[in-house]
N, C-alpha and C positions, 0 to 999 in steps of 0.2 A: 504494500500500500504506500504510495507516494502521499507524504506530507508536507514538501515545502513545492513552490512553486517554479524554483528554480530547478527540481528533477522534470520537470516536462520537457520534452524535445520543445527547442526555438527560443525558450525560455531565460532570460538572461537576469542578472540583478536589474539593470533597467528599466523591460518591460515588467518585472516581478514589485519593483518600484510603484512603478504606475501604478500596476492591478491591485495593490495595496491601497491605496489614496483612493480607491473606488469600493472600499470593503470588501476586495477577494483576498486573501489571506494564504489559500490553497488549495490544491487541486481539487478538492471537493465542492467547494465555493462556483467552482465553473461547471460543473456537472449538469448538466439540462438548459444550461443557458446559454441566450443565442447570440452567438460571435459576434452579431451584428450592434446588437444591444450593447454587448462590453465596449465594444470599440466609441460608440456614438455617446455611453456615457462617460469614457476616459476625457472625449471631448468638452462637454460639460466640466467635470471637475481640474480640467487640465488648462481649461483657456484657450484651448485652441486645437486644431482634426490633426491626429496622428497621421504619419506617411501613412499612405494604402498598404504597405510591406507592414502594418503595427495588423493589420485585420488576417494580410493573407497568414501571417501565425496565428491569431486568434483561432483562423480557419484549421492551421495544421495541430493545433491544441486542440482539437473539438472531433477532425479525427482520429488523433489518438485515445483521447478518452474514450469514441464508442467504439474504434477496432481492437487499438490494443497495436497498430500501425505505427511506428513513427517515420513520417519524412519529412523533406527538409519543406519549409516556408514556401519558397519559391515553386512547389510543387502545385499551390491554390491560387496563383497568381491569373490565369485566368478564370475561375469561378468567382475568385476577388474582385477584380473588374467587375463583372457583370453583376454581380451583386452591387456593390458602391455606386453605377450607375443606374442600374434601379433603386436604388435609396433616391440619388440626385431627382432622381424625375421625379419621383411620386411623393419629395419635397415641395415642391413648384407646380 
């Protein structure tokens, strides 16, 4: 069982930082919850939109928790995309 959030693949003291400052604590804390929501509220508590590369981990954190998979970040890059620009529109 992973208890700090720096054991997840992608996962650094920086972004382990951030997810902190938003009430995630650890790997449990993100369990059922949607990448998209973490990301949009880092923005809120952070002052301003993390790179797109802060989601596409979000994304490779999300499936490692339901596979049991890890790959690198860069693997969700474009599902990342097309999600962020479906957020952009159905902002506006």
């Amino acid at each position: 069982m992973l208890t700090k959030l720096t054991a997840l693949p992608n996962i650094g003291k920086a972004i382990a930082s951030d997810l902190h400052a938003i009430g995630i604590c650890s790997p449990a804390d993100i369990k059922g919850v949607d990448a998209l929501n973490i990301f949009n509220d880092l923005k809120a508590v952070m002052g301003h939109r993390h790179d797109p590369c802060v989601y596409y981990t979000l994304l490779s954190v999300k499936h490692f928790m339901d596979s049991g998979e890890s790959l690198p970040w860069w693997k969700f890059t474009t599902k990342g995309k097309a999600d962020l620009a479906l957020n952009r529109r159905s902002k506006s």
